[in-house]
C-alpha positions, 0 to 999 in steps of 0.5 A: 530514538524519539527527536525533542519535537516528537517527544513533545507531541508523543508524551509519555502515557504511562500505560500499563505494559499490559495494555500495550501488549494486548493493544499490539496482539490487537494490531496483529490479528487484524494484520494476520487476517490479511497478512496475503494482502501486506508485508506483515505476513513476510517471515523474511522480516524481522521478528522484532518489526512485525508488531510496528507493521502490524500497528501501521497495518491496522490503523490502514486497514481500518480506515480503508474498511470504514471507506469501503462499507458500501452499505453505509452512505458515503457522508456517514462514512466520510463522518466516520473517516472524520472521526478516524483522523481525529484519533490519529491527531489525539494519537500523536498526542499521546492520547489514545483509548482505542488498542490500534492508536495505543500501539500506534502511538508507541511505535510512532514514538519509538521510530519517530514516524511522522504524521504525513504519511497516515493524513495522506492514507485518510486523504485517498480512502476520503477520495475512494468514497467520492470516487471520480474518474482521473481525467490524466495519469497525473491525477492518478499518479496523485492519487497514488501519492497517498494512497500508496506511497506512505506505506512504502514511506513508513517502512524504510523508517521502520528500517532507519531510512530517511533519505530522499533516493531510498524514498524516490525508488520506494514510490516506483515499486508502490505506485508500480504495485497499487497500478498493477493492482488496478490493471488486476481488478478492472473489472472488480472495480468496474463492478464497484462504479470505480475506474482507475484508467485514466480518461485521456488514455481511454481516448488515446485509444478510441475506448471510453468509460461504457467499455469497461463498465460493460467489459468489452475487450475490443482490440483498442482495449487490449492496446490500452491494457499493453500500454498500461501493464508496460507503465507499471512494469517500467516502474516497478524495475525502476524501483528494484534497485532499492533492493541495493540500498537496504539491507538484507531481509528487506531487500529481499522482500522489496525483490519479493513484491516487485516481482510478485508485481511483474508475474500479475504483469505478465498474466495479464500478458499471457491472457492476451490483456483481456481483463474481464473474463477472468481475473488473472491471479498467481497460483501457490506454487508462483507464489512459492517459487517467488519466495524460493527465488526471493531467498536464493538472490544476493544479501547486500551488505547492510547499508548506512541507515540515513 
């Protein structure tokens, strides 16, 4: 149920139901083209929760297209990113034209989502246009702090969940999952003018930023690759416990992406943490067998939403 002080900031539009079930249709189709890439494609969630992760999916989405438009110079996409946030802003006003800020809005109204999470999503795609390296783990770790965790965020609120332990382990699986991603595709960011290591590990270990941009796997690189697949797999069975701590169907899918997370990990691994010959990647029947795994683990009693 929506609270006072969002019911003000969430009139009412009095929209035409129509409108609404196309702006979610809208919502969805951009999820569906992506789906691989969100939970939104996960048939262990609940029907009733797709078209909301499928709004919060496309808002995001969007945004992050706008920051990626490598074709267009970065003030005119920061322009752009500028504009995005505006109807956000008008969005939780209950004022919104464009079909992702209509169904944005409802769903932001029916769960009573606040605003933080998607300020915080704009603030990291800004950054990614005006991408500089991170000088420690804690800028990184920051810069996760908005770019990962309000996803995971919004989703335990989807699910009634609003407590500070559930949202704690949340952000180990996110921040577990978005390094993973990164350790994935160093040399696609490399590619891109965008390294994600963070300087004082690149010299913990005698490499520097020339390395990765050339995709030079000596063996101080394979010992910083092994440092950082370890950060992010401690991360990531720290967070499993949420699993616990929700229920069912969503437990299963945090179990699902946490592993899925692991299995990239252990790729890496595999390759003998040479991440530029070839990036390492799940086969079908991987994916399949996470799945099949995902559903043969324990159905936790449904836990006290708070």
């Amino acid at each position: 149920m929506t609270s006072p002080a969002m019911a003000e900031v969430l009139p009412a539009t009095g929209q035409d139901p129509n409108v609404v079930e196309e702006a979610y249709r809208h919502c969805w189709r951009i999820a569906r083209s992506h789906y691989e890439n969100f939970t939104v494609g996960s048939w262990l969630l609940p029907r009733a929760l797709r078209r909301h992760i499928a709004a919060v999916y496309a808002f995001a989405r969007t945004a992050d297209d706008i920051a990626d438009e490598g074709e267009i110079d970065p003030a005119s996409r920061l322009d752009r990113l500028a504009v995005w946030g505006a109807a956000l802003e008008d969005c939780y006003r209950g004022r919104a034209s464009d079909p992702i800020f209509i169904a944005l809005g409802r769903t932001a109204a029916e769960f009573d989502l606040p605003i933080d999470p998607f300020r915080n999503l704009l603030r990291a795609f800004a950054a990614d246009v005006e991408f500089r390296p991170f000088a420690t783990f804690a800028d990184l770790r920051g810069y996760c702090r908005c770019s990962a965790d309000p996803v995971g965020h919004l989703i335990l609120y989807l699910f009634g969940h609003r407590d500070a332990e559930r949202q704690q382990l949340s952000d180990q699986i996110c921040t577990g999952l978005q390094l993973t991603n990164f350790w994935q595709d160093v040399a696609v960011d490399a590619a891109k003018g965008r390294i994600y290591l963070p300087l004082e590990d690149l010299e913990r270990f005698g490499c520097d930023v020339e390395d990765v941009r050339q995709g030079v796997c000596s063996e101080e690189m394979r010992r910083l690759m092994q440092f950082e697949v370890a950060r992010a797999r401690g991360m990531l069975a720290a967070g499993l416990r949420l699993a616990t701590l929700v229920d069912g169907r969503l437990g299963r899918e945090v179990r699902l992406f946490a592993w899925g997370g692991l299995a990239i990990l252990e790729r890496i691994e595999e390759a003998d943490y040479d991440v530029f010959r070839a990036r390492p990647t799940l086969s079908k029947l991987s994916k399949v067998g996470l799945v099949l795994r995902a559903l043969r683990s324990p159905w936790p009693r449904r836990p006290g939403a708070s």
